[in-house]
C-alpha positions in Angstrom: 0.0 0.0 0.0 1.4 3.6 -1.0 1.7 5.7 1.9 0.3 8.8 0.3 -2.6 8.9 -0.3 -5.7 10.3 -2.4 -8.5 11.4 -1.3 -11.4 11.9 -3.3 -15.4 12.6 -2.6 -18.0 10.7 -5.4 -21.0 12.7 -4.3 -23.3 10.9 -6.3 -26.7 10.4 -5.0 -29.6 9.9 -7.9 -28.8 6.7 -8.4 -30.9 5.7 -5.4 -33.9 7.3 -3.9 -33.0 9.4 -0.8 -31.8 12.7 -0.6 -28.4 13.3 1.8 -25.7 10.9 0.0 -24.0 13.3 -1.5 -23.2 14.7 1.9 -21.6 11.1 2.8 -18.1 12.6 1.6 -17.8 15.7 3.8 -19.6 14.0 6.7 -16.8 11.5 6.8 -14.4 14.3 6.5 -16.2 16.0 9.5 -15.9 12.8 11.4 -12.0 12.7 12.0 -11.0 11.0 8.9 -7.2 13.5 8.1 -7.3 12.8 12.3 -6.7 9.4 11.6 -4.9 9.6 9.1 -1.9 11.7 10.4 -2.1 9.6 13.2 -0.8 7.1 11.3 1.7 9.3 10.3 0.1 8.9 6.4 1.0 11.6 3.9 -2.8 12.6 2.0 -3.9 14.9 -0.3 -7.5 15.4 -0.8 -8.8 16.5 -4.1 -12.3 17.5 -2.7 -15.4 16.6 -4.7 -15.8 15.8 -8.2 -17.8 18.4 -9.5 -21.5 15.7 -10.3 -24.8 16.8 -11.5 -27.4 15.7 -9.1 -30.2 16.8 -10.9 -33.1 14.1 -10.2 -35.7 12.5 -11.9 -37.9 10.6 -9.4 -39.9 8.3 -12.9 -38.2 5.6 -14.5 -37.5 6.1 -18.2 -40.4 3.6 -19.8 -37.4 2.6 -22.7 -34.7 1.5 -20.3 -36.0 1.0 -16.6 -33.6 2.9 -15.0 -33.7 6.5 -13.4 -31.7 8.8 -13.6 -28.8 7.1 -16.5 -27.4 10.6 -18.0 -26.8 11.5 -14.3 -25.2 8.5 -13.2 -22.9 7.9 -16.4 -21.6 11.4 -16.6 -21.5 11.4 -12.9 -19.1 8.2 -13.6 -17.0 8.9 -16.4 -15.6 12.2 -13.9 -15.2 9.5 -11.2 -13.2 7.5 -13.5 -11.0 9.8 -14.6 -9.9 11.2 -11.3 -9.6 7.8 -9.9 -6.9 7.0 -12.9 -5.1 10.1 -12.2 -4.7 9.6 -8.5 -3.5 6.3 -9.9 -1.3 7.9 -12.1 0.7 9.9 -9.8 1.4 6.7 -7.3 -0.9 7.1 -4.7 -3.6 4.9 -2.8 -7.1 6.0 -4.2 -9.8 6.5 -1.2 -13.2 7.2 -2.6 -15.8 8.5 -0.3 -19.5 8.2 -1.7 -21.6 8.6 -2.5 -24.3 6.3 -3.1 -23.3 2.3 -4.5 -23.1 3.1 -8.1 -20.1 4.9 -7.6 -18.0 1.8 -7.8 -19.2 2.0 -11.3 -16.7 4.5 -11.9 -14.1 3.7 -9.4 -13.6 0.0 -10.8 -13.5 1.3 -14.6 -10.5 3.7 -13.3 -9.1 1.4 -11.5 -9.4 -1.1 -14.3 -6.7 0.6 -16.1 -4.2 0.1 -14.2 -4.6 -3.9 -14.5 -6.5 -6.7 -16.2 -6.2 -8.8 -13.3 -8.0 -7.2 -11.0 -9.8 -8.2 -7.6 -13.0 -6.8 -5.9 -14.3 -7.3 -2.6 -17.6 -6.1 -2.3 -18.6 -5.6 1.1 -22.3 -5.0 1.3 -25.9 -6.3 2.6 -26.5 -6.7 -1.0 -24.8 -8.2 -4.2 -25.7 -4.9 -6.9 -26.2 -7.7 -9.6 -29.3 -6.4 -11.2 -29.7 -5.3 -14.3 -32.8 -3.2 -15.6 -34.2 -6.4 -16.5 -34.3 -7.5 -13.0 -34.4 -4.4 -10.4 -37.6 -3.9 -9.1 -36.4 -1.0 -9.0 -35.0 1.0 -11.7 -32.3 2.3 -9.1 -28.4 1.8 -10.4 -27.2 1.4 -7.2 -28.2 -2.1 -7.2 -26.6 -2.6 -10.6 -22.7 -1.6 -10.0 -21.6 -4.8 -9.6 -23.4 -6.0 -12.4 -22.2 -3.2 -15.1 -18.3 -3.9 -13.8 -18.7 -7.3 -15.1 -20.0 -6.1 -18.0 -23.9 -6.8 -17.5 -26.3 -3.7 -18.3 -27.0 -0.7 -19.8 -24.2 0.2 -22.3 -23.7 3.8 -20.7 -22.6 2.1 -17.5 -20.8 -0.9 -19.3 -18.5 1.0 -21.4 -17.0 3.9 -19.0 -13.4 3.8 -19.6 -13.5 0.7 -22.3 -15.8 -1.6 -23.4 -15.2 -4.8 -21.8 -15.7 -6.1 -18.0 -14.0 -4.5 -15.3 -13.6 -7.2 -13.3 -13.8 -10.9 -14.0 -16.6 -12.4 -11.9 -14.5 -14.9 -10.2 -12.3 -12.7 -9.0 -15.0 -10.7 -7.2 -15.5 -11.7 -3.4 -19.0 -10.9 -1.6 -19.0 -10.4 2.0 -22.1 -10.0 4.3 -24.9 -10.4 2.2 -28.2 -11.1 3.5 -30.8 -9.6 1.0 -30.3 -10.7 -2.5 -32.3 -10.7 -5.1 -33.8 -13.7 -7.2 -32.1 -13.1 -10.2 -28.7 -11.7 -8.5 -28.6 -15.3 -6.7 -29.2 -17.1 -10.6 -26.8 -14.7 -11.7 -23.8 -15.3 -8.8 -24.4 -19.2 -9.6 -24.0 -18.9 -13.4 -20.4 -16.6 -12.9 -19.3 -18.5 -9.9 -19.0 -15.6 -8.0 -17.6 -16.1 -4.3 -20.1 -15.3 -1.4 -19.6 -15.1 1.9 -23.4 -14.2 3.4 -24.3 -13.7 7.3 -24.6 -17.6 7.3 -21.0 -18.4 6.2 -19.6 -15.6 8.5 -21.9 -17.2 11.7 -20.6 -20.5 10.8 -17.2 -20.0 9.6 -16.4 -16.9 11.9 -14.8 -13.8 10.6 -11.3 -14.4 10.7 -11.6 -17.7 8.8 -13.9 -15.8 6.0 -11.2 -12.7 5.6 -8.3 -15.6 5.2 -10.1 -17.4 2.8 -10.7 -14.1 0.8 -7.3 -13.2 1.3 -5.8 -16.0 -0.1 -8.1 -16.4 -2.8 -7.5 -12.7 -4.3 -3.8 -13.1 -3.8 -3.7 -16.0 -5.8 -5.4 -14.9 -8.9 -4.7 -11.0 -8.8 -2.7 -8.3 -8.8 -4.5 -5.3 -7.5 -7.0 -5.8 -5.1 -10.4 -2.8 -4.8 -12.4 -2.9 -1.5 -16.1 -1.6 -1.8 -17.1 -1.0 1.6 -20.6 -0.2 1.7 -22.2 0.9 5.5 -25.1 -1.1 5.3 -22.9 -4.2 5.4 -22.7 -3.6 8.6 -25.4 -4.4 10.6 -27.8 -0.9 11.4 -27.5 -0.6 14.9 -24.0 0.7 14.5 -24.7 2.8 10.8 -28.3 3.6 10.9 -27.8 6.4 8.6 -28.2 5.0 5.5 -30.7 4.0 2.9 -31.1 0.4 2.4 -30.6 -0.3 6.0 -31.0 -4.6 6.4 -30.9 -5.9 10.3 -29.2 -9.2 10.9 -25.6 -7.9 9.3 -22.2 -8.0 10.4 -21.3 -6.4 13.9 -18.7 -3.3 14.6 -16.1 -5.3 15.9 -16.1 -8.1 12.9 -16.1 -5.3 10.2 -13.0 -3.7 12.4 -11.2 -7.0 12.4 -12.1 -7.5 9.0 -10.7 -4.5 8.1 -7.4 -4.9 10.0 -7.0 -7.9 8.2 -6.5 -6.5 5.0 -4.4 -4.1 6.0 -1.8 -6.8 7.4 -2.4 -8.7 4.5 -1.0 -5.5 2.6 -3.4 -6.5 -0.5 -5.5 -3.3 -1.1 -4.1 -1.0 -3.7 -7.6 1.2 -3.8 -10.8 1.6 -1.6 -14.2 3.3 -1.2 -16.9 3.4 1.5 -20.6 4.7 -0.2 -23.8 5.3 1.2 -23.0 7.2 4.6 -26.2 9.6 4.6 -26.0 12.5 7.1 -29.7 12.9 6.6 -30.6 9.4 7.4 -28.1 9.8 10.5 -27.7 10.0 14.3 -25.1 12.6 15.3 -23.0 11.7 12.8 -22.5 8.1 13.7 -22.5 6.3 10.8 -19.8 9.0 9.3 -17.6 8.2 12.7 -17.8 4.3 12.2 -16.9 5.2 8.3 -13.7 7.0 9.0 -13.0 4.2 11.8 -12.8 1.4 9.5 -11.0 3.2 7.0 -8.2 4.1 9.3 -8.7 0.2 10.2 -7.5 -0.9 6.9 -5.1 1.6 6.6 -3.3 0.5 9.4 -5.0 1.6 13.1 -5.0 -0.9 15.8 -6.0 -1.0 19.5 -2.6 -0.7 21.1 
């Protein structure tokens, strides 16, 4: 991991239906992360914001399902192209969102740097739907899906058309609400999933050495998408798509600390912290926790 590193905010927040995501960067800012990070004695330089029009439309367009697509690809392609120049200039690219589809755009830039890249997606939810099988119409249930390739051809083709990421060398972690046609879809890629009932079986520890392992193996550049609602709502209740039953504070923090001494991550981003949605600020603090947890904070 490069010791400098490059902060950047993904305000992006049509892609899903609440108002207050695109305060998630700045609220994490607010909650101690450059703290943390010079206390790790860290060198950072944060770019601010990408500028992102926000602009919502609250139907679903009739020809395509989703809501919101000019927004969401533009809002991408920016997010892209900053990611690959923070790449560019040798540092650690940390993306704060932002709502999910973010990942959209920090995958494509990331992308670049590697063919043989890894992803693990840390989330309540797989984002393998495609406007053929979101109830929705919302694209932050379809990130996953467009970085392997699946979907809309706005989403599909930022930075290249061809998949981001090869499906098996994506690796789920905490799911517990997943869709019919994500589930048909993670069986037909052989995508790796670790939901709540591996992690209650297995145990935390075991799950992040088995992930570990597994990327290391096949890849050279790992991505973590951490998004809050992975973790179970009691500790980030300020968020949108908040699912009970997930994974606790301390497992995410040892989770996170795992990485960090496996020394695999070469980019990161933690989406969906919304202020709005929030209790004085706690879901912003537990944020900027766990990213100082994979970037090296321990107890003692």
């Amino acid at each position: 991991m490069n010791k400098m590193i490059g902060i950047i905010g993904a305000p992006l927040t049509v892609a899903q239906p609440n108002d207050g995501v695109d305060f998630g960067p700045d609220a994490i800012r607010y909650a101690g992360l450059h703290k943390h990070l010079e206390a790790l004695n860290l060198d950072m330089s944060d770019y601010g914001n990408v500028s992102i029009e926000n602009t919502r439309n609250h139907s679903i367009d009739p020809k395509t399902n989703l809501r919101n697509l000019d927004q969401v690809a533009q809002g991408n392609i920016e997010i892209a192209n900053k990611v690959n120049e923070i790449y560019n200039k040798d540092e650690f690219p940390l993306i704060l969102g932002g709502d999910h589809s973010i990942a959209i755009g920090t995958i494509a830039g990331v992308s670049d740097q590697t063919r043989k890249l890894g992803v693990i997606w840390y989330d309540a939810h797989a984002d393998l739907n495609t406007a053929e099988t979101s109830p929705s119409g919302n694209i932050h249930g379809m990130s996953l899906a467009a970085s392997i390739g699946l979907g809309h051809d706005r989403l599909t083709s930022i930075k290249g058309n061809f998949p981001k990421v090869d499906p098996e060398n994506i690796v789920i972690i905490g799911a517990r609400s997943i869709d019919d046609g994500e589930k048909k879809l993670i069986k037909e890629k052989g995508i790796k999933v670790y939901s709540m009932h591996e992690i209650e079986e297995m145990g935390m520890e075991v799950v992040m050495r088995e992930t570990i392992n597994y990327l290391e193996e096949r890849t050279d550049h790992v991505h973590l998408s951490l998004d809050v609602d992975g973790i179970d709502p009691i500790h980030t209740p300020g968020t949108g798509t908040t699912v009970d039953g997930g994974v606790s504070y301390k497992q995410t923090h040892y989770a996170m600390r795992m990485l960090h001494d496996a020394g695999i991550l070469t980019s990161a981003e933690v989406v969906e912290v919304n202020p709005l949605l929030d209790y004085k600020n706690k879901t912003a603090i537990v944020a900027a926790e766990m990213i100082a947890a994979f970037l090296g904070k321990k107890y003692i």
